[in-house]
C-alpha positions in Angstrom: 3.7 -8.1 29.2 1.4 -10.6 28.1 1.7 -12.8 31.4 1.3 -9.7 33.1 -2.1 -8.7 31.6 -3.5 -12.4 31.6 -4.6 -12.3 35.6 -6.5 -9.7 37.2 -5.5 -7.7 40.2 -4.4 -4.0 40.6 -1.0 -4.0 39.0 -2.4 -4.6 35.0 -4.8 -1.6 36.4 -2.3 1.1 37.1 0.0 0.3 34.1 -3.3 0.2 31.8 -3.7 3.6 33.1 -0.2 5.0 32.8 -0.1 3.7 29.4 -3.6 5.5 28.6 -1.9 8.9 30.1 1.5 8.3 28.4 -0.4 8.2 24.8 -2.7 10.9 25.7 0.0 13.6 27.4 0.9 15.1 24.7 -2.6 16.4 23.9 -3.5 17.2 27.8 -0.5 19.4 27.6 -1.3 20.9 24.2 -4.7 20.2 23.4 -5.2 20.4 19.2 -8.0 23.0 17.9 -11.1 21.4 17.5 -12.0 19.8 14.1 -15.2 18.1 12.0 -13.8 14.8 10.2 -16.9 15.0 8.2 -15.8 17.6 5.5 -18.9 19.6 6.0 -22.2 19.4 8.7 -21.7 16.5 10.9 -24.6 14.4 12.5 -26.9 16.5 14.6 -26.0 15.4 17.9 -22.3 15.3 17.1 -23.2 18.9 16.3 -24.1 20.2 19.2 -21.1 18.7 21.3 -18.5 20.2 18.5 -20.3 23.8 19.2 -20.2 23.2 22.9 -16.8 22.4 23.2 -15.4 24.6 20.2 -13.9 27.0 23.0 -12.6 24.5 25.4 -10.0 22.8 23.5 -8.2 20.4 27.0 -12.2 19.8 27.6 -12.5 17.8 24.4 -9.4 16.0 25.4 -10.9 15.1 28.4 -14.4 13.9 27.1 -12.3 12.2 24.7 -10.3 10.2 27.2 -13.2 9.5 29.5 -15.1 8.2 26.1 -11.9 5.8 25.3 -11.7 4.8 28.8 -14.9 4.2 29.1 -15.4 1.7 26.0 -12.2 -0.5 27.6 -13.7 -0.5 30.8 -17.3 -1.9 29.4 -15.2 -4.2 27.3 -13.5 -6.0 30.6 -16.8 -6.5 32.0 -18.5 -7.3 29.1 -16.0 -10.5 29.2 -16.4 -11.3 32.7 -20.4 -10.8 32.4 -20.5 -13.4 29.5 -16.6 -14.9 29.9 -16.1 -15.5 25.9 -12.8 -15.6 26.9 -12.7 -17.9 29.3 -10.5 -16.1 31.9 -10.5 -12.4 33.9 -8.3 -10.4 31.9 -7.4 -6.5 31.3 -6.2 -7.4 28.2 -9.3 -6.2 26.1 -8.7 -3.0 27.5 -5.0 -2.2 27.2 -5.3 -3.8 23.4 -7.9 -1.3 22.6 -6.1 1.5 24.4 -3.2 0.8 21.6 -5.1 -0.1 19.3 -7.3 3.8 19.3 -4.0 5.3 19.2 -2.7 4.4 16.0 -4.4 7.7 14.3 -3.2 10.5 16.1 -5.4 12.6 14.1 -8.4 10.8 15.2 -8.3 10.6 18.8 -9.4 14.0 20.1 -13.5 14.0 19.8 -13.9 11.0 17.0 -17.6 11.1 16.6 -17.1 7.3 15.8 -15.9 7.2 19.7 -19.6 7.3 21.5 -21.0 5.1 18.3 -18.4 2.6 19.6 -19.6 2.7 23.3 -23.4 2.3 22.1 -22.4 -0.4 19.3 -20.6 -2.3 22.5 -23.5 -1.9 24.9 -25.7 -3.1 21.8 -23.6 -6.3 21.0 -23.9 -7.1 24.7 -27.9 -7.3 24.6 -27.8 -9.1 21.6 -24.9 -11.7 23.1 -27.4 -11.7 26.2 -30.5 -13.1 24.4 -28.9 -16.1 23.8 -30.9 -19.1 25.2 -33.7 -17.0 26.5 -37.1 -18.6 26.3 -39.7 -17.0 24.6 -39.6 -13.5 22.3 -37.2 -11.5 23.6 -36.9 -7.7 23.1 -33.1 -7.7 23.5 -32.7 -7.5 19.6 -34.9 -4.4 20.0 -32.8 -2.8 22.6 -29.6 -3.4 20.5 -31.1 -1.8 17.4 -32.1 1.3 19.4 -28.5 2.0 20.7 -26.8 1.1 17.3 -29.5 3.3 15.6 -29.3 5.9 18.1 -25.6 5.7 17.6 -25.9 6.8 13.8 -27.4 10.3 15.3 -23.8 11.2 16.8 -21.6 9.3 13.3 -23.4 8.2 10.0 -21.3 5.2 9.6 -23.1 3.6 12.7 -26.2 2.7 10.8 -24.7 0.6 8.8 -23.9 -2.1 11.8 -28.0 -2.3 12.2 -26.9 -5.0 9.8 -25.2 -6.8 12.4 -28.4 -6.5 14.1 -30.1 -8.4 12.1 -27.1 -10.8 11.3 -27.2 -11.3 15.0 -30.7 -12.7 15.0 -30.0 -15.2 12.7 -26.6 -16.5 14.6 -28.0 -16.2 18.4 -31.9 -17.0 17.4 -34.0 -19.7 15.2 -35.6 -17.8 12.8 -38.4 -15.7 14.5 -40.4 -13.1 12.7 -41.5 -11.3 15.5 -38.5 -10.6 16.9 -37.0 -9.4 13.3 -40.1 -7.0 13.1 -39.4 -5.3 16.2 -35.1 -5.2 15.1 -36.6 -3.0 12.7 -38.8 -0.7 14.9 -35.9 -0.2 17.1 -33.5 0.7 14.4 -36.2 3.1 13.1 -37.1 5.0 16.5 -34.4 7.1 17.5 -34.7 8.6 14.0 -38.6 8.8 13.9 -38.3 10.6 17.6 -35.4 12.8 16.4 -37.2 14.4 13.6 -40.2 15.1 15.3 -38.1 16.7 17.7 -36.6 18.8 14.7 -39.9 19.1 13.5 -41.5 20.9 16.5 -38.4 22.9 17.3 -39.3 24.3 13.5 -35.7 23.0 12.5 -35.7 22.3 8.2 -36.6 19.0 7.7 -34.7 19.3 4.0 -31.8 20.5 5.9 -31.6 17.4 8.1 -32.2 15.4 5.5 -29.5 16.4 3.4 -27.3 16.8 6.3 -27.5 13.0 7.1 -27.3 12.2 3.4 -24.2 14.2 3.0 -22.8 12.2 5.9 -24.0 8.9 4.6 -22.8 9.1 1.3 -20.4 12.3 0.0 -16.7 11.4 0.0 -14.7 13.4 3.0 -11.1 14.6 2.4 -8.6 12.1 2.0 -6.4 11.0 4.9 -2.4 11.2 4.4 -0.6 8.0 4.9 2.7 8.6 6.2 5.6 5.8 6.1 5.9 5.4 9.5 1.7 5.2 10.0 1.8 2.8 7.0 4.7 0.5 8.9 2.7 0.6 12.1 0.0 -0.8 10.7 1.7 -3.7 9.1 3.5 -4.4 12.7 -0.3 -4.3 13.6 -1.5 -6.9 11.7 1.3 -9.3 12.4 -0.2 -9.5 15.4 -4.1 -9.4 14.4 -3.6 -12.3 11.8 -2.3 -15.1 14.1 -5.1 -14.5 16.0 -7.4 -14.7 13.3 -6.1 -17.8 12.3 -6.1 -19.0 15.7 -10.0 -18.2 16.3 -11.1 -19.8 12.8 -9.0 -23.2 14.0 -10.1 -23.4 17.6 -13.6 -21.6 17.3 -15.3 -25.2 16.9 -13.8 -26.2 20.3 -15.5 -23.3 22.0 -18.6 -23.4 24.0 -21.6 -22.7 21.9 -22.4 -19.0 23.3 -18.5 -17.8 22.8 -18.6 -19.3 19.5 -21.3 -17.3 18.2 -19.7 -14.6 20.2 -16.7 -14.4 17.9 -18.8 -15.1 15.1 -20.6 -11.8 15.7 -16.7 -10.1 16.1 -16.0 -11.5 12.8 -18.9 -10.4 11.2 -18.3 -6.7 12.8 -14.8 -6.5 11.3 -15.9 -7.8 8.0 -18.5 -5.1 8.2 -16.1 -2.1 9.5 -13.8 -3.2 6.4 -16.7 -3.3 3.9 -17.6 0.5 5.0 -14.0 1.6 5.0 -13.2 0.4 1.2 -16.9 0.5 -0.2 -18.2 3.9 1.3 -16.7 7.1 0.5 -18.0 9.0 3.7 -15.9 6.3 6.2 -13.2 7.0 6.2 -9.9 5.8 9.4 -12.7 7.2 12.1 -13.8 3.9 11.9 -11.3 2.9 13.5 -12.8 3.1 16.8 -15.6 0.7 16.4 -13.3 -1.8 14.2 -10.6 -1.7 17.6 -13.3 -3.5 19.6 -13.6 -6.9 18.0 -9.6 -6.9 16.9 -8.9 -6.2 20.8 -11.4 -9.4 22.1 -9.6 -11.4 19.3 -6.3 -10.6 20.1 -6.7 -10.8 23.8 -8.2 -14.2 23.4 -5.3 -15.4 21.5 -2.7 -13.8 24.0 -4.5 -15.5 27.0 -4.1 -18.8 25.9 -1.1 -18.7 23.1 1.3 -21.0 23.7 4.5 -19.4 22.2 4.3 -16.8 24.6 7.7 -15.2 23.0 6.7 -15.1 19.4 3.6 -13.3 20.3 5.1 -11.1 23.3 7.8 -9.9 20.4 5.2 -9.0 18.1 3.0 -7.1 20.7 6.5 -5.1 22.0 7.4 -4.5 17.8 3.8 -2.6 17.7 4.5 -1.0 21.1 8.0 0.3 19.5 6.4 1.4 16.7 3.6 3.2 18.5 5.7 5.5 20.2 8.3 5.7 17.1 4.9 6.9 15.1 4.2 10.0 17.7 8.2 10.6 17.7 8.4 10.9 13.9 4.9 11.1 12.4 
């Protein structure tokens, strides 16, 4: 399977999408009732799609899917645009693909889903900025969709850290460029309460809405044995990699370096929400799939025991579809 989805072509492209449709049928054929996550009001915008969709169960499904699909998509191009990984694979995408499927429970209208697709399209502009002459706004455009991405799940705001992080890593030092990081981080939320504001929403209400989001602990999530082993099988395929990128990561060309470095940074701030923050909760999953899918797939493109590692991918496969068969 790995040899399979190293090279490019239409075959990795039609089995990517039967495996999307073989871990998604069950809900297409019996969509679940619509949920919040949140334990309470969710984010404003997240709001209004939960209120749109609360009647049309399979139509959540399918904004779902299209979200998911979406994200693996971006991610494939986002590697040939930049080529961090130094070869045209579809392996980004079928990693994350598995990777969103290990909560069940969280797969059907994860407001941490379109937060992932604007936290991708914003570590792209910052990845872009590298080597550009001259102030460049690109910082500002990532804060704005990271930012912006906090309106639809609170735990998004916290990765205008990696923002900022980002600057530092891609950047020398530039003052100018940090100041207007910050003004993009703050717009979307300046514009969307004086949109509340002259629609004569509460402004109290929104503000404690947000705050509950931010910071209030959500119900707990139930760990079952199976979930539990599965994620074990999971990491015995994340770790090699890791180790992998922290040996060979001063071999790399300057710009995928700092690429992975930005990845790294991204996990270590998904992890730090999860543990730290009682309103993140497994939701996060979503955004913390991305850089564990480019750091896997870059160790399965060029991994030289191909068996080892094509054994640990089929043992999380296995376990995958063991996990939907006894939950």
């Amino acid at each position: 399977m790995i040899k399979f989805f190293r090279g490019s072509g239409i075959g990795p492209v039609l089995l990517l999408s039967l495996a999307a449709l073989a871990l998604w049928g069950q809900y297409f054929i019996s969509p679940p009732p619509l949920a919040d996550s949140s334990g309470g009001d969710p984010m404003p915008l997240w709001g209004l799609i939960l209120k749109a969709l609360e009647s049309s169960p399979l139509l959540a499904v399918i904004l779902s899917f299209t979200l998911m699909l979406i994200v693996a998509i971006v991610m494939v191009r986002f590697n040939t645009a930049i080529f961090f990984i130094p070869r045209r694979t579809y392996l980004p995408a079928l990693l994350y693909i598995l990777l969103y499927a290990l909560f069940p429970g969280e797969m059907v209208l994860n407001p941490a889903l379109p937060a992932a697709l604007l936290i991708l399209a914003g570590i792209w502009r910052m990845v872009s900025a590298y080597r550009v002459n001259g102030m460049t706004f690109n910082f500002f455009d990532a804060a704005l969709l990271i930012s912006a991405a906090g309106l639809f799940y609170a735990g998004a705001v916290w990765f205008v850290i990696l923002v900022i992080i980002s600057v530092l890593i891609l950047r020398s030092p530039d003052l100018r460029e940090m100041a207007v990081t910050l003004a993009g981080a703050l717009l979307p939320w300046i514009v969307f309460y004086a949109v509340w504001y002259l629609t004569g929403g509460n402004m109290a209400d929104l503000t404690e809405t947000i705050g509950h989001n931010l910071f209030d602990p959500i119900p707990s999530f139930n760990w079952g044995r199976t979930l539990v082993i599965l994620l074990v099988v999971t990491g015995l395929n994340l770790l090699p990699a890791l180790f992998s990128l922290v040996r060979e990561m001063p071999t790399y060309k300057i710009r995928s370096r700092k690429t992975f470095e930005l990845f790294l940074w991204m996990i270590a701030l998904s992890v730090a929400a999860i543990l730290l923050l009682p309103a993140v909760s497994v939701e996060m999953y979503a955004v913390l799939a991305i850089p564990a899918a480019f750091i896997m797939a870059g160790y399965y493109t060029f991994v030289r025991r191909v068996v080892t590692a094509e054994i640990l991918l089929w043992l999380m496969v296995i376990m995958l579809i063991i996990s939907r068969i006894w939950p």
